[in-house]
TIMI-2910 file (N, C-alpha, C, CB; in pm, 1 decimal, decimal comma, always signed):
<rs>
+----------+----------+----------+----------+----------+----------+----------+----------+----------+----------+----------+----------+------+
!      n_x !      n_y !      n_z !     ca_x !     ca_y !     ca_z !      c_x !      c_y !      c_z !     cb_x !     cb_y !     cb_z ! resn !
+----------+----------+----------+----------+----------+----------+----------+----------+----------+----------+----------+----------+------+
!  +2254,8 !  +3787,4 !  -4136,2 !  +2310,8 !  +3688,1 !  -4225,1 !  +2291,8 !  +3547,6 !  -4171,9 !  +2456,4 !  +3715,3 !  -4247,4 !  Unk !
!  +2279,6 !  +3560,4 !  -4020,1 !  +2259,8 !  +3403,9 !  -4007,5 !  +2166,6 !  +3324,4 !  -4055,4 !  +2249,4 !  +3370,5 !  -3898,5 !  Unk !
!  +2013,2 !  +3369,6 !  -4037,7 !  +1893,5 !  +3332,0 !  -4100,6 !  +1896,3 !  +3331,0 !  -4198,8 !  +1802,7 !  +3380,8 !  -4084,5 !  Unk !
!  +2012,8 !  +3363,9 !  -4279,4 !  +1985,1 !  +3338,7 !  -4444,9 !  +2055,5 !  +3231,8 !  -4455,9 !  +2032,8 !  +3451,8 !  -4560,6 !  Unk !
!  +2217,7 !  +3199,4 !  -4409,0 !  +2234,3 !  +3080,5 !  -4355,5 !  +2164,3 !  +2947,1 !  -4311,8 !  +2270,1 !  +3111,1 !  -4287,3 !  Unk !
!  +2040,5 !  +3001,5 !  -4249,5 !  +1956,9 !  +2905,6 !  -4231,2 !  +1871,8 !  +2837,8 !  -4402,8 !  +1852,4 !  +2980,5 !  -4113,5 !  Unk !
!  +1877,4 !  +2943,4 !  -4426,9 !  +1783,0 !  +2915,8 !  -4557,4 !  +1627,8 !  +2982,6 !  -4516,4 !  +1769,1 !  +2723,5 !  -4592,0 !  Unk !
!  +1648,1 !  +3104,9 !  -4461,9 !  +1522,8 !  +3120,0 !  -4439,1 !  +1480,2 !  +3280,7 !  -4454,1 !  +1497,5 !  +3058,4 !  -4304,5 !  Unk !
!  +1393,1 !  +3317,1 !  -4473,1 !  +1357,9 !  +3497,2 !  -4570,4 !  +1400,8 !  +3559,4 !  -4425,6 !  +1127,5 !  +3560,5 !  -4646,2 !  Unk !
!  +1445,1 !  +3667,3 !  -4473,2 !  +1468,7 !  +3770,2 !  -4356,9 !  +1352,8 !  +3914,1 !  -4371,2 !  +1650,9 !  +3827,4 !  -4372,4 !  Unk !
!  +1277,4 !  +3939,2 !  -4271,9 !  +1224,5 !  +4063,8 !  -4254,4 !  +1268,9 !  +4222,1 !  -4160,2 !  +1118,3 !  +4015,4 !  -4214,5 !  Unk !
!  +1340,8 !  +4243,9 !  -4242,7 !  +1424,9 !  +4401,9 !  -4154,2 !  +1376,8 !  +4539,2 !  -4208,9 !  +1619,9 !  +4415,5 !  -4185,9 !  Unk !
!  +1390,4 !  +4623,7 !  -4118,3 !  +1359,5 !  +4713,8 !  -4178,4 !  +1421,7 !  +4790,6 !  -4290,3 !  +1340,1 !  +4765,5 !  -4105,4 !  Unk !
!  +1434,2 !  +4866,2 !  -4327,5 !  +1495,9 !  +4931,1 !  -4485,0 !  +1570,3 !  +5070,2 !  -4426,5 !  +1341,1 !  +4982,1 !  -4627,9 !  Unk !
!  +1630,2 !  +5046,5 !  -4301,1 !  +1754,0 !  +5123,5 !  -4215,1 !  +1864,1 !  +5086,2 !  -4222,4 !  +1749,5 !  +5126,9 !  -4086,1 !  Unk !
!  +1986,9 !  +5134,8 !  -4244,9 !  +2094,5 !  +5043,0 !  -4160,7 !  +2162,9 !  +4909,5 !  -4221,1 !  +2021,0 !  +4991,7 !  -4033,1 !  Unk !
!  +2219,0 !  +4840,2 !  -4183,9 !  +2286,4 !  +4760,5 !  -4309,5 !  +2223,0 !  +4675,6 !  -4346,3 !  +2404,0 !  +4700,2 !  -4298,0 !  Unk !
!  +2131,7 !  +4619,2 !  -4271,6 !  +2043,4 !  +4503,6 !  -4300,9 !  +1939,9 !  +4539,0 !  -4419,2 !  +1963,5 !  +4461,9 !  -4165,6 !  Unk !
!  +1952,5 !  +4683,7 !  -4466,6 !  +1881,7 !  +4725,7 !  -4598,9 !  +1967,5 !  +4711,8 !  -4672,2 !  +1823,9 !  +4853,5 !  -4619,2 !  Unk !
!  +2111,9 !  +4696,0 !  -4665,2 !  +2183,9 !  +4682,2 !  -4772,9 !  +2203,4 !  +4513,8 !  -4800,7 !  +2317,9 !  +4766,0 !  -4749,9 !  Unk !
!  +2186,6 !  +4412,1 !  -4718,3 !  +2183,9 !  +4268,7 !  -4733,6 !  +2080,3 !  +4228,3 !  -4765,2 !  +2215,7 !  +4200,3 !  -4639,2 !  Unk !
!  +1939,4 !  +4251,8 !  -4732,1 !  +1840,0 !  +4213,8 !  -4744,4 !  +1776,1 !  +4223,3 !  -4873,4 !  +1789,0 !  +4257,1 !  -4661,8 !  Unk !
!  +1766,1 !  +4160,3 !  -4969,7 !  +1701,5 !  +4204,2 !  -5132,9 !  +1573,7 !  +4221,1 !  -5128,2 !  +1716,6 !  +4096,6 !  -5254,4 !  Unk !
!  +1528,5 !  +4288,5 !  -5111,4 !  +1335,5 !  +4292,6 !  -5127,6 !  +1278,1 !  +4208,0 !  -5240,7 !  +1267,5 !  +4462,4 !  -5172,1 !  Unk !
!  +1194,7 !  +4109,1 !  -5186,0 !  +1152,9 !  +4062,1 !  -5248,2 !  +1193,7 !  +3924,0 !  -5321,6 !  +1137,0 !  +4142,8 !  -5288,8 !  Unk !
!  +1358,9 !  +3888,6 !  -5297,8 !  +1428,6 !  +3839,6 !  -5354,7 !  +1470,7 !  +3705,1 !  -5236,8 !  +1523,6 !  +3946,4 !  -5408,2 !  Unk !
!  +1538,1 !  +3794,2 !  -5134,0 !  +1575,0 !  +3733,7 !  -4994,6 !  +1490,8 !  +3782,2 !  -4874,9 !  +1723,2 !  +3767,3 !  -4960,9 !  Unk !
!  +1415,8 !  +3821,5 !  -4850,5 !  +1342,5 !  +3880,9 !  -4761,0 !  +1273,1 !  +3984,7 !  -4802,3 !  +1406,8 !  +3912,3 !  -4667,7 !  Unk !
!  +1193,0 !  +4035,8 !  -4731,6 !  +1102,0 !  +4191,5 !  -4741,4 !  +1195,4 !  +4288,0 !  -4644,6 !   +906,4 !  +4181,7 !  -4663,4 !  Unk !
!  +1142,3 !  +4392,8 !  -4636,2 !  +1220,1 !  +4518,6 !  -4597,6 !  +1069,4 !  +4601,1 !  -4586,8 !  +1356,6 !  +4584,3 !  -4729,5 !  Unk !
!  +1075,9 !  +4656,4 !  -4471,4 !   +987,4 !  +4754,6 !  -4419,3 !  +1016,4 !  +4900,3 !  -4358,6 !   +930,8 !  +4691,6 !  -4330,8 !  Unk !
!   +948,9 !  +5016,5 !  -4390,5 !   +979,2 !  +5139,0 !  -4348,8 !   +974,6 !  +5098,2 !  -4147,5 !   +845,4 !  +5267,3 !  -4430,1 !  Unk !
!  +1125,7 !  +5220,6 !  -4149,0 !  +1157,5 !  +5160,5 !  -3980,0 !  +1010,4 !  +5255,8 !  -3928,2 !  +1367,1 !  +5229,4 !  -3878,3 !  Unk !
!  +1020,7 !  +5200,9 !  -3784,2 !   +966,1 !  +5266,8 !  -3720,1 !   +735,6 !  +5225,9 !  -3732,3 !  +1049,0 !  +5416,5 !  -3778,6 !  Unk !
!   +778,6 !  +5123,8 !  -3865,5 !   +611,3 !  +5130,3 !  -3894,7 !   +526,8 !  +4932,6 !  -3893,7 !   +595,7 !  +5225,4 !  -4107,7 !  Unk !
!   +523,6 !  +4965,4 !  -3744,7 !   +499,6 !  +4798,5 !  -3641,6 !   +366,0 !  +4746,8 !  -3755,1 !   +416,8 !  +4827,8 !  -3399,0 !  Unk !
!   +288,9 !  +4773,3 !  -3745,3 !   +168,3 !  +4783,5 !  -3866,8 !   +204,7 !  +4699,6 !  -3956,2 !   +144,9 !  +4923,1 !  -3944,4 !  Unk !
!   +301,6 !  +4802,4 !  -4081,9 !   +389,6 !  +4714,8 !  -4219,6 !   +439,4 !  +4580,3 !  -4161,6 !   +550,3 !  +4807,3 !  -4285,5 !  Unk !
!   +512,1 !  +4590,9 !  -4081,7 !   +601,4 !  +4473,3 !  -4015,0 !   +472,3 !  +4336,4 !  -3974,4 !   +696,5 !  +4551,8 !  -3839,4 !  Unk !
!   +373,3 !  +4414,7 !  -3933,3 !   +282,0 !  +4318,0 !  -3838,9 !   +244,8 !  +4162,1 !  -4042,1 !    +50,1 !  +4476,0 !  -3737,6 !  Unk !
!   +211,3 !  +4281,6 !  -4100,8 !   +157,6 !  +4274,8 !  -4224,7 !   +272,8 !  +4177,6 !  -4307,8 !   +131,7 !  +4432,7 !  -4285,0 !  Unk !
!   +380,0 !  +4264,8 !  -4330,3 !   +495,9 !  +4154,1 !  -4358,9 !   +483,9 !  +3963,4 !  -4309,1 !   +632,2 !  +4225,9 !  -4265,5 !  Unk !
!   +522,9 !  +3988,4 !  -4149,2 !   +534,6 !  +3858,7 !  -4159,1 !   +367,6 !  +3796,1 !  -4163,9 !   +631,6 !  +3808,9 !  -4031,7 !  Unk !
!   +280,7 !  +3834,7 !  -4159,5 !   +145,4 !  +3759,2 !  -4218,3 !   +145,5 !  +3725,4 !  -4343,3 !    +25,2 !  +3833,1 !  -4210,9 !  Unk !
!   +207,9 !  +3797,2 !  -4462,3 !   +171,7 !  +3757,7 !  -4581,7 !   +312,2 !  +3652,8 !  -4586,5 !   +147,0 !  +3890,6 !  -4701,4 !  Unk !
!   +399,9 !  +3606,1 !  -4580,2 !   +505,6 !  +3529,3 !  -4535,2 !   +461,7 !  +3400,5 !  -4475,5 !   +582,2 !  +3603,6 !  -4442,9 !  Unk !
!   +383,9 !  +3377,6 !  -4375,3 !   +269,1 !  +3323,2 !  -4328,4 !   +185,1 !  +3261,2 !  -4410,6 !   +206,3 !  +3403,8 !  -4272,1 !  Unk !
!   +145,2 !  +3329,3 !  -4448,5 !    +33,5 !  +3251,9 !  -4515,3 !    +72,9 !  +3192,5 !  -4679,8 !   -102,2 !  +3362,4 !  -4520,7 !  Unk !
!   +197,4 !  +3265,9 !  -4687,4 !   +263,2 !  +3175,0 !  -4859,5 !   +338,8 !  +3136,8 !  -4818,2 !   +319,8 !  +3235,7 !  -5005,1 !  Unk !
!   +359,1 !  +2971,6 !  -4750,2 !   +467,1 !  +2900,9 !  -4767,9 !   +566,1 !  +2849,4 !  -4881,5 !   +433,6 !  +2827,3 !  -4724,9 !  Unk !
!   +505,1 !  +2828,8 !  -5013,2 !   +588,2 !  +2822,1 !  -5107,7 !   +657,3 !  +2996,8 !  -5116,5 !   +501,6 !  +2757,5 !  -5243,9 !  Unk !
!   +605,7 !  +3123,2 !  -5096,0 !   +666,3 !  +3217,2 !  -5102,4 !   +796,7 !  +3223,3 !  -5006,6 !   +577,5 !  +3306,2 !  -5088,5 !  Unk !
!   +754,9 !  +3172,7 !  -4891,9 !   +816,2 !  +3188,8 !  -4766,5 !   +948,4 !  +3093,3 !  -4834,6 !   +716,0 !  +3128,5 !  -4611,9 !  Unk !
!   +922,1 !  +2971,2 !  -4891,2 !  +1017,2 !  +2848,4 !  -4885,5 !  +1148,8 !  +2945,9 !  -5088,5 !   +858,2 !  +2609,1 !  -4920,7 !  Unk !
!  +1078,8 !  +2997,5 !  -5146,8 !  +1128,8 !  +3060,0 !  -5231,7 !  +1225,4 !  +3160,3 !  -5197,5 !  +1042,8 !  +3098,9 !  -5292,4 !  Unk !
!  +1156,4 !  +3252,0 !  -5105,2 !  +1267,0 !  +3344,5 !  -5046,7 !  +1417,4 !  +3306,8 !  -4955,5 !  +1186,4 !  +3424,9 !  -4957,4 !  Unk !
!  +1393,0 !  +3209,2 !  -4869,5 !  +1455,9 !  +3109,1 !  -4816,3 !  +1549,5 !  +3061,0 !  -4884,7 !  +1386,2 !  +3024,2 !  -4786,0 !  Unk !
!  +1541,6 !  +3022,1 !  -5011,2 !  +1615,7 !  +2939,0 !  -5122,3 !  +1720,6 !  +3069,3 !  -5159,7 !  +1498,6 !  +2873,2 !  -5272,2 !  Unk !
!  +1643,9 !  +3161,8 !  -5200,5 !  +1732,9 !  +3290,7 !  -5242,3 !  +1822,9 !  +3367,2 !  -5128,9 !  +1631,1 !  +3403,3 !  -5299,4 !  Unk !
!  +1778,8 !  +3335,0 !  -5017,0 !  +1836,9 !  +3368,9 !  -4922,0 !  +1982,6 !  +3325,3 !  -4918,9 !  +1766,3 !  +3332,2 !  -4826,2 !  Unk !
!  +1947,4 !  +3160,4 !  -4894,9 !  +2063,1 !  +3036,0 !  -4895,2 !  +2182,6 !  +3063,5 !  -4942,8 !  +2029,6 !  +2918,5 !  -4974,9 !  Unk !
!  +2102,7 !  +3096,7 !  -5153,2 !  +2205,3 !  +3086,5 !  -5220,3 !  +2290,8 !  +3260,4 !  -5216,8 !  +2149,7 !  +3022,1 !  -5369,4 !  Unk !
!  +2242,9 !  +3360,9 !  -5149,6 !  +2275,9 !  +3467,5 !  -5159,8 !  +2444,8 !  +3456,4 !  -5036,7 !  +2127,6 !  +3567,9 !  -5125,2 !  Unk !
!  +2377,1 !  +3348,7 !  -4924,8 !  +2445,3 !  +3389,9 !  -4842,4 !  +2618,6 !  +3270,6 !  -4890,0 !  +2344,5 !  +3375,7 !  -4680,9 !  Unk !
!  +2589,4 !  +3172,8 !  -4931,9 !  +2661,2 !  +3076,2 !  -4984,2 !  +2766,6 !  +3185,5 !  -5076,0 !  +2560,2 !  +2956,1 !  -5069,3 !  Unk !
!  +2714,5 !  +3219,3 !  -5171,8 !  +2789,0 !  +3338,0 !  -5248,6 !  +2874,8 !  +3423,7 !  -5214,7 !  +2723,1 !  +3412,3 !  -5288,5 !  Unk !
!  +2828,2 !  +3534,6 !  -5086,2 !  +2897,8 !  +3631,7 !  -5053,1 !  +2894,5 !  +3635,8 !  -4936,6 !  +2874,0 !  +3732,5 !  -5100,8 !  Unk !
!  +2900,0 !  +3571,6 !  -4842,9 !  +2916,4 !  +3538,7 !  -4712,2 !  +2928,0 !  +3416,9 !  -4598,1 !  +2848,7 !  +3588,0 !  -4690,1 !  Unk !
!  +2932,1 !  +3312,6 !  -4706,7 !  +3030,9 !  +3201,1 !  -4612,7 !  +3167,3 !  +3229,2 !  -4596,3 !  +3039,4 !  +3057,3 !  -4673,0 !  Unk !
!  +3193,6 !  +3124,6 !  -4489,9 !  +3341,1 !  +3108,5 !  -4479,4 !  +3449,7 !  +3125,8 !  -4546,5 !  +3360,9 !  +3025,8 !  -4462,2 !  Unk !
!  +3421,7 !  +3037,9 !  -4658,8 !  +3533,0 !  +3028,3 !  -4717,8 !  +3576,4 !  +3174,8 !  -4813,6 !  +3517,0 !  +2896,4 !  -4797,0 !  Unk !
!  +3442,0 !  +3228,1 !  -4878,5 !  +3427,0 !  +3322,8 !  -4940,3 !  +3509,9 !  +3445,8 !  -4922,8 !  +3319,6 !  +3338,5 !  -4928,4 !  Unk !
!  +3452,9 !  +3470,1 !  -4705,6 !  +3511,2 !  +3573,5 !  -4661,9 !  +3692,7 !  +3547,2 !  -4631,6 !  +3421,2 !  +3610,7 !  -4535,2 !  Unk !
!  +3687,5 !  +3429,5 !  -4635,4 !  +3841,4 !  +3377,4 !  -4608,4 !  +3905,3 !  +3453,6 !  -4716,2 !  +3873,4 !  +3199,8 !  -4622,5 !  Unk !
!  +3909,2 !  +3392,4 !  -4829,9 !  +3923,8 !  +3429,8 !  -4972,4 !  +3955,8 !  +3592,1 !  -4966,2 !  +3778,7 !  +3390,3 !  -5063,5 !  Unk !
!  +3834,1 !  +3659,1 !  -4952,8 !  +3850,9 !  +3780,7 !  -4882,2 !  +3957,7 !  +3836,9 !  -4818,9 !  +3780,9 !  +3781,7 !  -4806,0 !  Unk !
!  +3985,6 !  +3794,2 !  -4737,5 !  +4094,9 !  +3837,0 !  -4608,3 !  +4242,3 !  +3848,9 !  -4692,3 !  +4107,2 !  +3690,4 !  -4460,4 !  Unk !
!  +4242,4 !  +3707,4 !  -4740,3 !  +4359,7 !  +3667,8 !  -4810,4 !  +4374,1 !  +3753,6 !  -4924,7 !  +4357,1 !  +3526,6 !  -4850,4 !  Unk !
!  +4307,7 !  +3819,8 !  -5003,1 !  +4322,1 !  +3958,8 !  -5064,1 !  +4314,6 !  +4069,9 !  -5050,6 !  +4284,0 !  +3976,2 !  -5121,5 !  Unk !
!  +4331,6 !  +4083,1 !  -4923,5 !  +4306,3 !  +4231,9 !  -4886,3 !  +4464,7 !  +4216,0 !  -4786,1 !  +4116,0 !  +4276,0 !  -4784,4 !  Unk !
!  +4500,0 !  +4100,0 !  -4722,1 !  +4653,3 !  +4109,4 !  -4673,5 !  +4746,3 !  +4087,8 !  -4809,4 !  +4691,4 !  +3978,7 !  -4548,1 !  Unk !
!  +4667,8 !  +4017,1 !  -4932,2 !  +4785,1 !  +4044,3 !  -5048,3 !  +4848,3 !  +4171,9 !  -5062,1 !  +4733,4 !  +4024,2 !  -5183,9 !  Unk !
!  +4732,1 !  +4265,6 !  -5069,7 !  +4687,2 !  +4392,2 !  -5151,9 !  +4813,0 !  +4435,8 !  -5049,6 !  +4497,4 !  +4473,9 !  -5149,8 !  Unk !
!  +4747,7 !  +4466,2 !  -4928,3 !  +4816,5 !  +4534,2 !  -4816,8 !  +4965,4 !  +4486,1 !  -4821,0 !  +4745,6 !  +4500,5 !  -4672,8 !  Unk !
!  +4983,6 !  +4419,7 !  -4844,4 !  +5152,3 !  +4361,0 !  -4895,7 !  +5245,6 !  +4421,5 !  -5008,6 !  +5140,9 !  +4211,8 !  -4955,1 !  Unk !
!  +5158,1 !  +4390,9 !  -5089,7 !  +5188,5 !  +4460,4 !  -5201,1 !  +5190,8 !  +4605,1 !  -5212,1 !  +5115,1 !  +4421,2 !  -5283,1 !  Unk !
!  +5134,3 !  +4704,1 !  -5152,2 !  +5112,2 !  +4825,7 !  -5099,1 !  +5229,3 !  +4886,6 !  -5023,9 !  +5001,8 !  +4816,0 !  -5018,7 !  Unk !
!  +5243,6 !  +4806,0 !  -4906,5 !  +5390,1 !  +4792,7 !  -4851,6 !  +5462,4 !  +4797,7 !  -4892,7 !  +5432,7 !  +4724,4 !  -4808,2 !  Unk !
!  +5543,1 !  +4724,5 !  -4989,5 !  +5667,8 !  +4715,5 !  -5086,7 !  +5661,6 !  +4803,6 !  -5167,2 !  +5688,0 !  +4600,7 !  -5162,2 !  Unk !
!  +5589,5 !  +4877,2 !  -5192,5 !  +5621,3 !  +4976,5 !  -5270,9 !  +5583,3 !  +5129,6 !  -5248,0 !  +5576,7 !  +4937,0 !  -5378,3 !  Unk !
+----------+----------+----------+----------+----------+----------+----------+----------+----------+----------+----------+----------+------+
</rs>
């Protein structure tokens, strides 16, 4: 999440949670684990399309602004100790 923070595409593999943050295609690429090759290939074509590179980046930004800044996850917290409150009392 930080690099999307940055504003910038993320390349992970398609394991693990970073397949569940990562949008293919959208916010980054996603590659079968284990296959250095795909990966090598990934960040070359990334490389060589900077407007692609600078597009994904953008989607990145606004993905992470959305559902994972600060304030967002704050927001967060503060409804889940409502909930848990409310749960309590009754």
């Amino acid at each position: 999440r930080e690099i999307m923070a940055c504003g910038k595409p993320v390349i992970a593999s398609d394991l693990g949670a970073m397949s569940e943050i990562v949008r293919h295609e959208q916010t980054g690429r996603l590659f079968p684990v284990g296959q250095a090759e795909i990966l090598s290939n990934e960040i070359s074509t990334l490389y060589a399309s900077r407007a692609r590179c600078l597009d994904l980046g953008e989607n990145a930004r606004a993905v992470f602004e959305k559902e994972y800044a600060a304030d967002v996850n704050y927001q967060r917290l503060l409804d889940i100790y409502g909930q848990a409150d409310l749960d309590a009392r009754t």
